[in-house]
mmCIF file of the N, C-alpha and C atoms, coordinates in Angstrom:
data_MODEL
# 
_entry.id   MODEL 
# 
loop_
_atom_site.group_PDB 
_atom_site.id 
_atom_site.type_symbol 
_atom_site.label_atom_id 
_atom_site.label_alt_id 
_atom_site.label_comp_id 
_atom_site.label_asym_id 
_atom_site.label_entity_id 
_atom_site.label_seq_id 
_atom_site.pdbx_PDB_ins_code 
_atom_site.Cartn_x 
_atom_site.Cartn_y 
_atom_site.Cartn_z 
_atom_site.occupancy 
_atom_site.B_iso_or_equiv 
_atom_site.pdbx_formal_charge 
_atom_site.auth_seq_id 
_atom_site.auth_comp_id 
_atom_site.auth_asym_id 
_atom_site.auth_atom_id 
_atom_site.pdbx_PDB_model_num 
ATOM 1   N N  . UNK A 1 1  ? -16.923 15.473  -2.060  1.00 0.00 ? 1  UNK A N  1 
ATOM 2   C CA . UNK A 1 1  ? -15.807 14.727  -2.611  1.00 0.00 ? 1  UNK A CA 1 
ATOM 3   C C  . UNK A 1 1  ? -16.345 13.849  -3.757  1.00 0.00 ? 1  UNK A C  1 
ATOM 4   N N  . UNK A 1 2  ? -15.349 13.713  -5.099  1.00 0.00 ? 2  UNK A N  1 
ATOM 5   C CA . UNK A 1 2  ? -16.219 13.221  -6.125  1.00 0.00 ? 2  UNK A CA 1 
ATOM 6   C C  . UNK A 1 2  ? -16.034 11.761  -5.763  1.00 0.00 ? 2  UNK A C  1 
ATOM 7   N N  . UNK A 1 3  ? -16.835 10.743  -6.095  1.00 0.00 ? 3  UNK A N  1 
ATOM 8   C CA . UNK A 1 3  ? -17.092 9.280   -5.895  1.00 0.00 ? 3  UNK A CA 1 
ATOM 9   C C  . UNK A 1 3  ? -15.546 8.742   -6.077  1.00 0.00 ? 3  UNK A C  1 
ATOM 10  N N  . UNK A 1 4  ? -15.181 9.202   -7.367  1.00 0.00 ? 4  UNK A N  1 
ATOM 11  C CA . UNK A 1 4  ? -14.132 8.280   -7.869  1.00 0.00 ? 4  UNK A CA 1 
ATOM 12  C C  . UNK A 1 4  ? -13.009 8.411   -7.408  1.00 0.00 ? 4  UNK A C  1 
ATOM 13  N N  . UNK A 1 5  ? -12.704 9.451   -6.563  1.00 0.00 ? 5  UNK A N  1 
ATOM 14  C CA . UNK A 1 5  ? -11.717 9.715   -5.735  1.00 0.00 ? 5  UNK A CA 1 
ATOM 15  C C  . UNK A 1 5  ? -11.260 8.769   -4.060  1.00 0.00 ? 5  UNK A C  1 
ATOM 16  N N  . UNK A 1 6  ? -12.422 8.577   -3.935  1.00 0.00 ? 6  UNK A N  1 
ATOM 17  C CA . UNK A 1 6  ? -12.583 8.013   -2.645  1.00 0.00 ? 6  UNK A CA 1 
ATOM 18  C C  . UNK A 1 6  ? -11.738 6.346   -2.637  1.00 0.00 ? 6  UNK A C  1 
ATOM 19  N N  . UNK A 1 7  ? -11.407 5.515   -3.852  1.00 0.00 ? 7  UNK A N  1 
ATOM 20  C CA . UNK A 1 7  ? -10.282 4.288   -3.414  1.00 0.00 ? 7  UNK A CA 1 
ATOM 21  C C  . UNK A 1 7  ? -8.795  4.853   -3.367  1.00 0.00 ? 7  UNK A C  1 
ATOM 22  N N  . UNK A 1 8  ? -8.348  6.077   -3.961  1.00 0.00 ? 8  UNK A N  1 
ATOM 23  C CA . UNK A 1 8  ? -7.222  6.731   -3.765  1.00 0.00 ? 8  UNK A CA 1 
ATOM 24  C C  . UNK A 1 8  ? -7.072  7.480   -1.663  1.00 0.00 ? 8  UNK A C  1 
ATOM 25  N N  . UNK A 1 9  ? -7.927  7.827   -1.545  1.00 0.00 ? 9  UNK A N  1 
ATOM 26  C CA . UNK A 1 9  ? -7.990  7.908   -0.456  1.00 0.00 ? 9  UNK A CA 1 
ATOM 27  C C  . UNK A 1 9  ? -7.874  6.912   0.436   1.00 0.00 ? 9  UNK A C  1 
ATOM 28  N N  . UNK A 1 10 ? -8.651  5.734   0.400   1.00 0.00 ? 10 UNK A N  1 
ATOM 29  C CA . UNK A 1 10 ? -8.331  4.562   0.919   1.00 0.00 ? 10 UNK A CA 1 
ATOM 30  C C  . UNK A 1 10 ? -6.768  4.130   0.915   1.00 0.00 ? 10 UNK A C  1 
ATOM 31  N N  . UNK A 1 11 ? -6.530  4.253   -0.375  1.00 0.00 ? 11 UNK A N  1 
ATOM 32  C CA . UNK A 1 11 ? -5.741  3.304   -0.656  1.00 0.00 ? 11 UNK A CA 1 
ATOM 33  C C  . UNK A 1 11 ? -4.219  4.191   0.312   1.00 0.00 ? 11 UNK A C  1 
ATOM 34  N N  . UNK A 1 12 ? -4.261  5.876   0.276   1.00 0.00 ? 12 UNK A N  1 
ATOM 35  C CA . UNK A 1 12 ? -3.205  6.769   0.891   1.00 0.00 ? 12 UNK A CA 1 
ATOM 36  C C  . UNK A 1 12 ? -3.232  6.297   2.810   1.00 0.00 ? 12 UNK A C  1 
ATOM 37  N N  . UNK A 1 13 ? -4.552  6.103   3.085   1.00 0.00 ? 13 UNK A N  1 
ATOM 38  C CA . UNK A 1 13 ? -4.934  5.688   4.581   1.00 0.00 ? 13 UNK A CA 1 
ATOM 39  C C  . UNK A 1 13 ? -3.756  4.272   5.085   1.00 0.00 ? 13 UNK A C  1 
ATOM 40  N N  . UNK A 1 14 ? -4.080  3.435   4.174   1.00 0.00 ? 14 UNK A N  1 
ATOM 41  C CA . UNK A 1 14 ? -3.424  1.990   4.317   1.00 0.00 ? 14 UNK A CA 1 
ATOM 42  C C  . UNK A 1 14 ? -1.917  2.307   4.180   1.00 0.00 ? 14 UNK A C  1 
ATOM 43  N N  . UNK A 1 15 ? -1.674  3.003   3.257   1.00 0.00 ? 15 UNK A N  1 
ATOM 44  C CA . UNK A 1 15 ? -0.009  3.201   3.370   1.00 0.00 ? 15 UNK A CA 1 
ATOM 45  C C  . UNK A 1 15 ? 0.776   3.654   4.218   1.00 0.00 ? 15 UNK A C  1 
ATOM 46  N N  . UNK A 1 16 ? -0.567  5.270   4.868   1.00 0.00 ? 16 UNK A N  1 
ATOM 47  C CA . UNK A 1 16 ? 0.175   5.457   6.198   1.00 0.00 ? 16 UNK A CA 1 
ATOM 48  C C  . UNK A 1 16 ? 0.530   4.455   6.987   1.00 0.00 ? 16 UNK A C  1 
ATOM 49  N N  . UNK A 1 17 ? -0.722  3.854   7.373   1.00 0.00 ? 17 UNK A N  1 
ATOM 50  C CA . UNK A 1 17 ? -0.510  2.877   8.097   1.00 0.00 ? 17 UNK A CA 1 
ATOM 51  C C  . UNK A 1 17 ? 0.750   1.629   8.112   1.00 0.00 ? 17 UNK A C  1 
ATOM 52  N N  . UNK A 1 18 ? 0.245   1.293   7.272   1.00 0.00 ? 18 UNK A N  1 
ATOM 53  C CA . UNK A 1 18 ? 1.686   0.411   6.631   1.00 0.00 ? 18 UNK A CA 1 
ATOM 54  C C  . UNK A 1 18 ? 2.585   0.471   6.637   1.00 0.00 ? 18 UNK A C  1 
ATOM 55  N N  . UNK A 1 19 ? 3.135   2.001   6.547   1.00 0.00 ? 19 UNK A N  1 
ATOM 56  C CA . UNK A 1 19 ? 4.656   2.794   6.754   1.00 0.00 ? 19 UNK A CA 1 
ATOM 57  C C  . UNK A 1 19 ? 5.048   2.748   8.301   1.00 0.00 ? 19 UNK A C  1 
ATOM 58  N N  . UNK A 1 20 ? 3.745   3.198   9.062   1.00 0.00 ? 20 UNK A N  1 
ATOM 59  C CA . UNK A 1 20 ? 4.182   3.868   10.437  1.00 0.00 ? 20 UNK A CA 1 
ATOM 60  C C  . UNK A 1 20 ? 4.134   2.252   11.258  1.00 0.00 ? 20 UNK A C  1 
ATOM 61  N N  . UNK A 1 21 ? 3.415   0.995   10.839  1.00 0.00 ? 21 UNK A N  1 
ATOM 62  C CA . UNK A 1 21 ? 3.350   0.030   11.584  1.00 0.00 ? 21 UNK A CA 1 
ATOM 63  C C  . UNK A 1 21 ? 4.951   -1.013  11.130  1.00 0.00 ? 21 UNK A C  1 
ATOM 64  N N  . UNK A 1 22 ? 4.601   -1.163  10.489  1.00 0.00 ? 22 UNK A N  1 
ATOM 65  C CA . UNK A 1 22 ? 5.555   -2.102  9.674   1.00 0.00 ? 22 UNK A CA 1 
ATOM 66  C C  . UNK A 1 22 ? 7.182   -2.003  9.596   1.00 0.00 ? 22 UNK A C  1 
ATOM 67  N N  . UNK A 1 23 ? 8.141   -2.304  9.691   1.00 0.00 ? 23 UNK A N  1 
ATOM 68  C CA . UNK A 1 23 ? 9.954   -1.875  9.796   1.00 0.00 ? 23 UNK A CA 1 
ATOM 69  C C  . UNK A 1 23 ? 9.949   -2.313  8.446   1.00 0.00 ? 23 UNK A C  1 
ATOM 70  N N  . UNK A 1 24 ? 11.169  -0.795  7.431   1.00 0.00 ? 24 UNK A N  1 
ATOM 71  C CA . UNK A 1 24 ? 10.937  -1.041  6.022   1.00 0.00 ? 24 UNK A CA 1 
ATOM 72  C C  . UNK A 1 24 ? 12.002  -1.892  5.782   1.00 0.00 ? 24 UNK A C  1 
ATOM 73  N N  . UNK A 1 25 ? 12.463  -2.391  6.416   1.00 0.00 ? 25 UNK A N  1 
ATOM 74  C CA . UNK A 1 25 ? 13.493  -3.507  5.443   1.00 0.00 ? 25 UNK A CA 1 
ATOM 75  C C  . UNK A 1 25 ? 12.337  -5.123  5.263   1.00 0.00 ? 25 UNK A C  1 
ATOM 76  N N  . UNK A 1 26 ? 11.091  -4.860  6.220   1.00 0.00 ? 26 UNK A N  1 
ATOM 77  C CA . UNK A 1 26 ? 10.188  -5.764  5.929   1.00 0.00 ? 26 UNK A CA 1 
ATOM 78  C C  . UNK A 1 26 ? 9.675   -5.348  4.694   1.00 0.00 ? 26 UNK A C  1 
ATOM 79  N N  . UNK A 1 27 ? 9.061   -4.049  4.527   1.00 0.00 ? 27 UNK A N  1 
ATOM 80  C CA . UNK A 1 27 ? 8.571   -3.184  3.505   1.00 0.00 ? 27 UNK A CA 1 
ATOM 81  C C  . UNK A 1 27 ? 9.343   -3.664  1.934   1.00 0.00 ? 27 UNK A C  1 
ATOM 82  N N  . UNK A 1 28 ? 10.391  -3.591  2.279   1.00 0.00 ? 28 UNK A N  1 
ATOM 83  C CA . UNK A 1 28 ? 11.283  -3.917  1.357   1.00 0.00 ? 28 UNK A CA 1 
ATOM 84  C C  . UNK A 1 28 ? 11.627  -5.608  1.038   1.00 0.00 ? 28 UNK A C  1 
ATOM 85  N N  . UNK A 1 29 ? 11.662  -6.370  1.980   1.00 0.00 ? 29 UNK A N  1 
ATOM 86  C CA . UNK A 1 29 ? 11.825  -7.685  1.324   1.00 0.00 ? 29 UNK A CA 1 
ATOM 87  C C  . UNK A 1 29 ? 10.308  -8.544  0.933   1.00 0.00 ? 29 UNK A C  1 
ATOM 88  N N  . UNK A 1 30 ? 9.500   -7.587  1.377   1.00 0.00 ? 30 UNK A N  1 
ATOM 89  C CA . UNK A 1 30 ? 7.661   -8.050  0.771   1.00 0.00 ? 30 UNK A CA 1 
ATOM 90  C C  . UNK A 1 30 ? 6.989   -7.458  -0.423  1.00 0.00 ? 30 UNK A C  1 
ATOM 91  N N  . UNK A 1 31 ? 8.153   -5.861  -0.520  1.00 0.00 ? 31 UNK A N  1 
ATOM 92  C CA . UNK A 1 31 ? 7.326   -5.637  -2.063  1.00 0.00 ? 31 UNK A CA 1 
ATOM 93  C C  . UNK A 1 31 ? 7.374   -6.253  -3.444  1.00 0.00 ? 31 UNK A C  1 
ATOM 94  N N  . UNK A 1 32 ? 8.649   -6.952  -3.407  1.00 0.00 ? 32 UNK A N  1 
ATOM 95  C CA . UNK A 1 32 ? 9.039   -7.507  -4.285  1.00 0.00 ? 32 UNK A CA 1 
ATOM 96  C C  . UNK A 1 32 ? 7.308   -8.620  -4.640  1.00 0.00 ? 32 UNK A C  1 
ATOM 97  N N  . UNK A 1 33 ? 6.932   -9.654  -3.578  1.00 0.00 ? 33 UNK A N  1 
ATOM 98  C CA . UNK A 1 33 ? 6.061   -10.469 -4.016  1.00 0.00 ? 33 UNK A CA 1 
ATOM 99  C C  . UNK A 1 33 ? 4.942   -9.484  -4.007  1.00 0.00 ? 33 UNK A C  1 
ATOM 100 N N  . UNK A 1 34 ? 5.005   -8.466  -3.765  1.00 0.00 ? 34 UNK A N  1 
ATOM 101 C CA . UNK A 1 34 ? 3.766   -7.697  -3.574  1.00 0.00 ? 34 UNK A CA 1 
ATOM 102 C C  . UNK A 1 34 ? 3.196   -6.961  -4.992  1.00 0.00 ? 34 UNK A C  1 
ATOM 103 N N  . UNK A 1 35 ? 4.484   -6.968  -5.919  1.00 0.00 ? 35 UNK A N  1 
ATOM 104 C CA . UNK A 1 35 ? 4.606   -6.360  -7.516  1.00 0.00 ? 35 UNK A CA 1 
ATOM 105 C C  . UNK A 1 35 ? 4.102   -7.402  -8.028  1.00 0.00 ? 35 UNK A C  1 
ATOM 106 N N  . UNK A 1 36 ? 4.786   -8.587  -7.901  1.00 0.00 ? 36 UNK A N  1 
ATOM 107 C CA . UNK A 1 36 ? 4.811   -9.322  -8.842  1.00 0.00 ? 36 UNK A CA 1 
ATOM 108 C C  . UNK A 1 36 ? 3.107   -10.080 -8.803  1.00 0.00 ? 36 UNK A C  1 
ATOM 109 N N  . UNK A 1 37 ? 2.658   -10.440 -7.380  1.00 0.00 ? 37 UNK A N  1 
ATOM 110 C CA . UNK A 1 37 ? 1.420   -11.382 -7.423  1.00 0.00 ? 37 UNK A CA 1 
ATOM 111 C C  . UNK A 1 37 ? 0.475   -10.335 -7.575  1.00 0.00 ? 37 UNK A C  1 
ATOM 112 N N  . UNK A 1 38 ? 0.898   -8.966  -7.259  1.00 0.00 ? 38 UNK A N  1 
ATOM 113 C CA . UNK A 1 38 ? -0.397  -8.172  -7.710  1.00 0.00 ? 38 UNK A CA 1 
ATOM 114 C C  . UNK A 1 38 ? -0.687  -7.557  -9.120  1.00 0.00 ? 38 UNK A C  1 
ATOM 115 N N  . UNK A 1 39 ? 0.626   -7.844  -9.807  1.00 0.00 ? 39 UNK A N  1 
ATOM 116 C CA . UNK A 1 39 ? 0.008   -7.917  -11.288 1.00 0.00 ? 39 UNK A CA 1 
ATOM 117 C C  . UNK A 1 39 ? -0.612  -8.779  -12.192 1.00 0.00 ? 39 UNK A C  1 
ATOM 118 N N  . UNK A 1 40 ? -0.486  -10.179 -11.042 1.00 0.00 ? 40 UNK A N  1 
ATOM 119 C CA . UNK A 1 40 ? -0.959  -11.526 -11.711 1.00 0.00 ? 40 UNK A CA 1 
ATOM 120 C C  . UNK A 1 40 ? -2.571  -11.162 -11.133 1.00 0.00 ? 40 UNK A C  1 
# 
């Protein structure tokens, strides 16, 4: 597997997770600060 591939992988792991743990109307009223402070 090439090196640079491997934080996309990470990053697909956490989402499962995130999806299957989490209820999306939480999903949904946290992405909002989740856009905004992670572009700051």
């Amino acid at each position: 597997m090439p090196i640079n591939i491997i934080p996309f992988v990470y990053t697909a792991i956490f989402v499962t997770i995130l999806v299957s743990i989490v209820p999306k109307t939480e999903i949904r009223r946290l992405s909002i600060y989740g856009i905004t402070f992670g572009g700051i």
